[in-house]
C-alpha positions in Angstrom: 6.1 -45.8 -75.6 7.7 -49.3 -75.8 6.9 -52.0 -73.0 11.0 -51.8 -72.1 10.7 -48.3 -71.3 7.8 -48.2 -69.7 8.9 -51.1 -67.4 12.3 -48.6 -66.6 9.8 -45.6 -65.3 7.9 -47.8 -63.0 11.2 -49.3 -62.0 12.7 -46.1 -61.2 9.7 -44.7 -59.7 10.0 -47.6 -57.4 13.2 -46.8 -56.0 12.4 -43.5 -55.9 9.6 -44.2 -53.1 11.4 -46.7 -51.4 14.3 -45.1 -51.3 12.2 -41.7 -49.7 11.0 -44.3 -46.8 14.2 -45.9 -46.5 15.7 -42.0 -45.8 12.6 -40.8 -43.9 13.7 -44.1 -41.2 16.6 -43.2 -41.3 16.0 -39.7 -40.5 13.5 -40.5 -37.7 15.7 -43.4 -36.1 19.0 -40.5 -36.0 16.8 -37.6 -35.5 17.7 -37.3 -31.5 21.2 -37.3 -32.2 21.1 -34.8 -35.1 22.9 -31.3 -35.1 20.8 -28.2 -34.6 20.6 -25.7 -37.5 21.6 -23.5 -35.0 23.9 -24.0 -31.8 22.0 -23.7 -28.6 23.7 -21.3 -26.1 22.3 -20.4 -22.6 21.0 -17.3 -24.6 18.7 -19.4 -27.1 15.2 -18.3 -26.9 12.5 -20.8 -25.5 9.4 -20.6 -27.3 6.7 -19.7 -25.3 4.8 -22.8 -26.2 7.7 -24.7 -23.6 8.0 -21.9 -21.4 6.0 -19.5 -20.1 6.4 -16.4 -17.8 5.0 -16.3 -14.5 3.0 -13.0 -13.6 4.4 -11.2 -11.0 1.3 -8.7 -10.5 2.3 -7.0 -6.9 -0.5 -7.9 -4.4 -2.4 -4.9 -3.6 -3.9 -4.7 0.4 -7.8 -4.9 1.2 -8.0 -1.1 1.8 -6.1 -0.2 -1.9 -8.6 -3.2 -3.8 -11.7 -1.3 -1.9 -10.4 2.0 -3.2 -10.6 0.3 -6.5 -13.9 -0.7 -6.3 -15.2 2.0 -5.1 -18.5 3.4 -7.1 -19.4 7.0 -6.9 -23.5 7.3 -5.7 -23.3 10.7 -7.1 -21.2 11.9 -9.6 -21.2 15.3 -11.9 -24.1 18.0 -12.2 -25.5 15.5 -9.4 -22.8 15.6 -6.9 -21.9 19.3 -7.4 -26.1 20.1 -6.7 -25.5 18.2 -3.4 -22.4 19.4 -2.4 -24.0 23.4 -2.6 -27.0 22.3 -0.5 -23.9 21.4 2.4 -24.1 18.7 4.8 -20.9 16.9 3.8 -17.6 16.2 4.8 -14.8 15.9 2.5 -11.8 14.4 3.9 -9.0 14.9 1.5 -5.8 13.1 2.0 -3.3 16.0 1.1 -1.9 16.5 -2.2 1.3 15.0 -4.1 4.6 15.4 -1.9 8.0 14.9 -3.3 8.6 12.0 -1.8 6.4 9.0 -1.0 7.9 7.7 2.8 6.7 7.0 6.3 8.3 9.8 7.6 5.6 10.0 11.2 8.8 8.5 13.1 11.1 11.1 13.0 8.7 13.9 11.9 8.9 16.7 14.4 5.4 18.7 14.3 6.0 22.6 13.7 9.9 21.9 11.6 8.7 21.1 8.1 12.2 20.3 7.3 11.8 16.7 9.0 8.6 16.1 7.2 7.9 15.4 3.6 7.0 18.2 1.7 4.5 19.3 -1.3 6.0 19.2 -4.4 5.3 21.6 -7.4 2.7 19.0 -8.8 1.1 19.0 -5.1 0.7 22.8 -5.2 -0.7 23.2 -8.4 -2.9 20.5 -7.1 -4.3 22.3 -4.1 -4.6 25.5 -6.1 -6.9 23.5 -8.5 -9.2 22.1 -6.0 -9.8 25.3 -4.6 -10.1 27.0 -7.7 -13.2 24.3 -8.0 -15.0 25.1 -4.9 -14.8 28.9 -5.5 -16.2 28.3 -9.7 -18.9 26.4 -8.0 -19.5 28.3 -4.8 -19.5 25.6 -3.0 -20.0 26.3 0.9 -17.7 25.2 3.3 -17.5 26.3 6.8 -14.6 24.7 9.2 -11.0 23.2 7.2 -9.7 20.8 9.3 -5.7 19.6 9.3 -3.3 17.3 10.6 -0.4 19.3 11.7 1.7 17.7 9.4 3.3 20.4 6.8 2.4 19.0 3.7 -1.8 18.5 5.2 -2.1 22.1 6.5 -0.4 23.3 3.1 -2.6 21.7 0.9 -5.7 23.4 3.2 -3.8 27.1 3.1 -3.9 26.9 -1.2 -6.5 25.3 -1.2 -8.8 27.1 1.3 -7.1 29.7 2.3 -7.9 29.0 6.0 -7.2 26.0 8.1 -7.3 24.6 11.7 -4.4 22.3 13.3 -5.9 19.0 15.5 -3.6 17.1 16.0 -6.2 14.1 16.8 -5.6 13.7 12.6 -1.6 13.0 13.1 -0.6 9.7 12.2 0.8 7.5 15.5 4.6 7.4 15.9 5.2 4.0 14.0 5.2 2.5 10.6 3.5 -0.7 11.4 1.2 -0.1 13.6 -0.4 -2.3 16.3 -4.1 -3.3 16.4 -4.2 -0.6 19.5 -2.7 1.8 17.3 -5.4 1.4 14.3 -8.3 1.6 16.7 -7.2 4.7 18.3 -6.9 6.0 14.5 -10.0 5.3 14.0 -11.8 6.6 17.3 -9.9 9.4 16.9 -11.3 10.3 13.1 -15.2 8.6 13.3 -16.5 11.7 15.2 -15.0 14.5 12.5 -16.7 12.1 9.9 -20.1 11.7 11.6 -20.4 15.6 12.6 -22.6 17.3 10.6 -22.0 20.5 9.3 -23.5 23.8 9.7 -26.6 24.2 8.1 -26.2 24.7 4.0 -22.2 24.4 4.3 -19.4 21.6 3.9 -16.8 20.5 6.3 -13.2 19.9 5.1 -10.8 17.6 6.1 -7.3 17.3 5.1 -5.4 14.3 6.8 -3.6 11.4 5.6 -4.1 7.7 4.2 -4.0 5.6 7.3 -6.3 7.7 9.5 -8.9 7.7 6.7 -8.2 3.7 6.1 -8.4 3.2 10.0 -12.0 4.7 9.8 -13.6 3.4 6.8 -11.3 0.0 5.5 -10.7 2.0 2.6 -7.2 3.5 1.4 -7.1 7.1 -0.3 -5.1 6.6 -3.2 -3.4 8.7 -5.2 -2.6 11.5 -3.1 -4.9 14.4 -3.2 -7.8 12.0 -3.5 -10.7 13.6 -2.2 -13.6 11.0 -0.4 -17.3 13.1 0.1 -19.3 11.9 3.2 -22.2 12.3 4.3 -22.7 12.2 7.8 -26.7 11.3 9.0 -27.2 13.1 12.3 -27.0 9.5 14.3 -23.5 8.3 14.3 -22.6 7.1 11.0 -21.9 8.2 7.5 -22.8 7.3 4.1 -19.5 7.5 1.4 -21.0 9.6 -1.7 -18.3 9.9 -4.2 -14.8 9.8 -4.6 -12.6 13.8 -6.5 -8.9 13.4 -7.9 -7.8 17.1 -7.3 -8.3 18.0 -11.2 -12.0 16.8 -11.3 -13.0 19.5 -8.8 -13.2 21.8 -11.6 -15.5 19.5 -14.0 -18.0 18.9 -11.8 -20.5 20.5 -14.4 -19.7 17.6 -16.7 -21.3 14.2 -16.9 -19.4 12.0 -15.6 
């Protein structure tokens, strides 16, 4: 390769790099003014790096969070062996309705048709749990309702036997004053704390806000089952918590 030549390559190669720096300044001294490869619209997609979603998780009350924490002390071949030796209450709250609305305002006691009602799901429900307590033999003496349709309902399938008090009816209201609450509760403490005939189980079938009112905790879904255990001095000890189709597993380990 002659020295002329040569001296051309390095020459060109010169411009070459200085003319890449010359466009990369101009490139970075216009780049804010520069037109996007594609136009921006209100619709253009922010990358999530620039923007990102705020949760909207719906707040949940004290009583539902406690509901969600709660951890069974007995559970499966355990909880079943207890349950046969009696001595527990079981307040259920009743099973699934077709509708989920405070209807206590305008409810008139003894005309279902101004209450909500059991739906198909709630029935087959109620026919499961008792279907569970007769596989097991599982004693039970007194069924306790509200007089609310869809509570003495659930008891009758379940059951087959029930007693209205109407000390388990929710107060006329849908937010309900700290008066309201307390009478809740004083009215429901002494069907918890009772304790049963010898070697049988007490059933309750109520509602949510009674059951909340007495213990802080909120029965949730419907048809969820809460197993007590009263001890003979005025209080009770919570044992376990039954969805409607786990009364016929309780053979299982859980």
């Amino acid at each position: 390769m002659t020295k002329t030549k040569m001296f051309k390559q390095l020459q060109s190669k010169s411009y070459a790099v200085v003319g890449g720096y010359i466009l990369t300044a101009i490139a970075v001294l216009t780049g804010c003014n520069s037109t996007p490869s594609e136009p921006t619209s209100d619709n253009t997609k922010i990358p999530e790096t620039t923007a990102q979603p705020v949760a909207s998780a719906e707040k949940i009350s004290e009583g539902e969070k406690a509901n969600a924490d709660f951890q069974d002390k007995l559970s499966g071949q355990a909880l079943l062996n207890a349950l046969k030796q009696g001595g527990h209450v079981i307040y259920f709250r009743h099973t699934q309705t077709e509708k989920d609305y405070a209807d206590q305002v305008k409810a008139v006691m003894g005309d279902c048709s101004t209450q909500r009602m059991l739906s198909e799901e709630g029935w087959k429900q109620a026919k499961t749990i008792g279907e569970g307590f007769r596989k097991y033999a599982i004693p039970f003496d007194q069924v306790i309702s509200s007089q609310y349709c869809r509570a003495w309902q659930t008891a009758d399938l379940a059951f087959g036997k029930y007693e209205k008090n109407a000390d388990l009816n929710f107060p006329k209201a849908e937010d309900y004053t700290p008066e309201q609450t307390a009478t809740m509760k004083a009215q429901l403490i002494p069907m918890l704390t009772a304790v049963p005939t010898t070697g049988t189980n007490t059933v309750i079938v109520g509602h949510d806000d009674l059951f909340e009112a007495a213990t802080g905790i909120y029965p949730d879904p419907q048809g969820m089952a809460y197993v007590v255990k009263p001890d003979g001095k005025g209080s009770f000890e919570l044992v376990a918590n039954m969805l409607p189709e786990e009364w016929t597993k309780l053979d299982f380990s859980q």
